[in-house]
C-alpha positions as MATLAB code, in Angstrom:
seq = 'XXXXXXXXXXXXXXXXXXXXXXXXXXXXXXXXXXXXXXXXXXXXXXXXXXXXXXXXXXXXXXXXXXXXX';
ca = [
       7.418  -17.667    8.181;
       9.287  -18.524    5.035;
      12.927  -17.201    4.711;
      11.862  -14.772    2.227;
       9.588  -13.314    4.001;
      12.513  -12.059    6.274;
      14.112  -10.239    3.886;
      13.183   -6.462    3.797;
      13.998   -6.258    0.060;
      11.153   -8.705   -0.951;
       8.345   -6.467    0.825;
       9.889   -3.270   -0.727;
       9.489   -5.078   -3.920;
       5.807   -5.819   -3.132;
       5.268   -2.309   -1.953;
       6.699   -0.495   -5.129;
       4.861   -2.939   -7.419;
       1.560   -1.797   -5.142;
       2.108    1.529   -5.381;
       2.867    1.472   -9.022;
      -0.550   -0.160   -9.840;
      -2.122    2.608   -8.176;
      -0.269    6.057  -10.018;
      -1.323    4.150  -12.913;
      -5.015    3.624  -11.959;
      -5.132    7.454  -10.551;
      -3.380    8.536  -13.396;
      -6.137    6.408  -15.656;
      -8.572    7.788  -13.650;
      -7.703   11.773  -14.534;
      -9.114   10.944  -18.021;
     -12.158    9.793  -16.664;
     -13.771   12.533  -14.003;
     -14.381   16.023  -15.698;
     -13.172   18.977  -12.639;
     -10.300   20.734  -12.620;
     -10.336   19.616   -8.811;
     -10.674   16.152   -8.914;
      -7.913   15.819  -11.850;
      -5.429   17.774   -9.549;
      -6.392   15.046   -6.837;
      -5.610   12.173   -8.650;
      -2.318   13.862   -9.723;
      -1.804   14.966   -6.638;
      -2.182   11.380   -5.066;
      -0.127    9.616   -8.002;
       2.868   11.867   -7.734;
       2.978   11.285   -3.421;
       2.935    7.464   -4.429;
       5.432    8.310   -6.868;
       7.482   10.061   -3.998;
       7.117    6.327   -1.842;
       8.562    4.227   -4.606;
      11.773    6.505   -4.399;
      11.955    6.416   -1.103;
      12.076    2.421   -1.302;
      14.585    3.087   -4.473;
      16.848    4.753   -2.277;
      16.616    2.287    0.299;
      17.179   -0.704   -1.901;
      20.261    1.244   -3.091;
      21.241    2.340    0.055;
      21.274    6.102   -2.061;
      20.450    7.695    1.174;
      22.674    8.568    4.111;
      20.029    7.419    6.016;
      19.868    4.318    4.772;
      23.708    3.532    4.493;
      23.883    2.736    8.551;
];
């Protein structure tokens, strides 16, 4: 295993960049399908992501109380 890969920060790293590639492909994709429904979906979906990349924010800053242990 290489050193970095025991440090939590470089997976959140990987994680956020993951997750931001996808709210921008669902978010790309809203333009694309025609339903009310399936726009809400993608929204939907992007904004949870959106949700996980400030949870690793808050992490990464310790901005949390549960994260400040």
């Amino acid at each position: 295993m290489l050193p970095q890969e025991r440090d939590p920060h470089h997976h959140t790293r990987k994680m956020k960049s993951r997750l931001q590639e996808t709210m921008v492909h669902l978010r790309e994709d809203i333009e694309k399908v025609g339903d009310p429904q399936s726009k809400a979906l993608l929204e939907t979906s992007a904004e949870v992501l959106e949700g996980f990349t400030q949870a690793f924010n808050h992490y990464e800053r310790k901005g949390e109380s549960a994260w400040q242990a």
